[in-house]
Every structure is written in structure tokens, then in C-alpha cells.
C-alpha positions in Angstrom: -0.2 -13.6 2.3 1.6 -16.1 4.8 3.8 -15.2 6.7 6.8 -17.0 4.9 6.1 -15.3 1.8 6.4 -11.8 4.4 9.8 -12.6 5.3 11.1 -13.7 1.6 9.6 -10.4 0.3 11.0 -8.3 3.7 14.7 -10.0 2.9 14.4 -9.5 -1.3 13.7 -5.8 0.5 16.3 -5.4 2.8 18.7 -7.3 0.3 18.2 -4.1 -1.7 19.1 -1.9 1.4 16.1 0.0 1.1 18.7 3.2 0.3 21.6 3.5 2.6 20.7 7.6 3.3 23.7 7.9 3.8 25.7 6.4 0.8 23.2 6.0 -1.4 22.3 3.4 -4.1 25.5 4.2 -6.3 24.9 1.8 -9.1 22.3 2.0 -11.5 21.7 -1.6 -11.9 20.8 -1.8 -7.7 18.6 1.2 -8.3 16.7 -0.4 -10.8 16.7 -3.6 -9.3 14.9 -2.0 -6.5 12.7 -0.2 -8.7 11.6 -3.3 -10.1 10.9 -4.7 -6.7 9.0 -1.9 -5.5 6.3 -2.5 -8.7 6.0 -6.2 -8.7 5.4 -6.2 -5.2 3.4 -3.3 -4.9 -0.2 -4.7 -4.4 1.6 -7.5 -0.8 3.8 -4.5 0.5 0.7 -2.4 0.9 -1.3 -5.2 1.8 1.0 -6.3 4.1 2.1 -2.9 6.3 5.0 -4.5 7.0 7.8 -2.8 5.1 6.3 0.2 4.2 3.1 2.6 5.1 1.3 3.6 1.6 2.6 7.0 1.8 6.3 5.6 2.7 5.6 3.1 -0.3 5.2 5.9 -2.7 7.7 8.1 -1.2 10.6 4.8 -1.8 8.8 4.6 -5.1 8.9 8.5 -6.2 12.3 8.8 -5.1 14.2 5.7 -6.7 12.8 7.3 -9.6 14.3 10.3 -9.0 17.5 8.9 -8.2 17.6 7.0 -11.3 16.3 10.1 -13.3 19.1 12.5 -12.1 22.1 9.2 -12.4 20.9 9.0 -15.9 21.0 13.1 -16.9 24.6 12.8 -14.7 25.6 10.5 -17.8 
């Protein structure tokens, strides 16, 4: 991947704040925005080492699922 196409993907990611730990993603809609970052750029952010290790990868991964999981029982 060149490295333009690093920086678009590391700004889409750091559009999406990669979870404020502090606040949180609050709405739904960010949370699965992200989510659907995470899986359509799954195979160039692990290529690319960039962003994310693997394991952080699938941590992000595992816990915007979480997140989403427990906003939708909340409801």
C-alpha cells in the first residue's frame, strides 16, 4: 500500500477517534461507523502496522463490539 493511501486510512481512523477512553463513543451510529472501518480495512491495517499491532487490532475490534452489544441491551 502507498503511502497516501496510509495516511487517508490513518485520518478515516483517527476521524473516528479511535475511542476517546475517556468519554467514550456515545452514539451508536459513530460506533458502528467505526466498526465498519475496522472490517473493511482489516486485511491494510494489519498489513500496514501502522495504526494498530494485530492483537491491538482485535482488541479495538472485540471491544467496539462490546460497546455496541451493551448500548443496544441499555435500549
Amino acid at each position: 500500500m502507498c503511502n497516501k493511501q496510509n495516511v487517508i486510512i490513518f485520518a478515516l481512523c483517527y476521524d473516528t477517534e479511535m475511542f476517546d477512553k475517556v468519554e467514550g463513543l456515545n452514539d451508536r451510529e459513530e460506533m458502528l461507523d467505526h466498526l465498519r472501518f475496522l472490517i473493511r480495512y482489516e486485511k491494510d491495517i494489519l498489513n500496514d502496522g501502522i495504526i494498530f499491532s494485530e492483537s491491538e487490532f482485535y482488541d479495538e475490534l472485540f471491544n467496539t463490539i462490546i460497546m455496541i452489544a451493551d448500548e443496544l441491551r441499555e435500549e
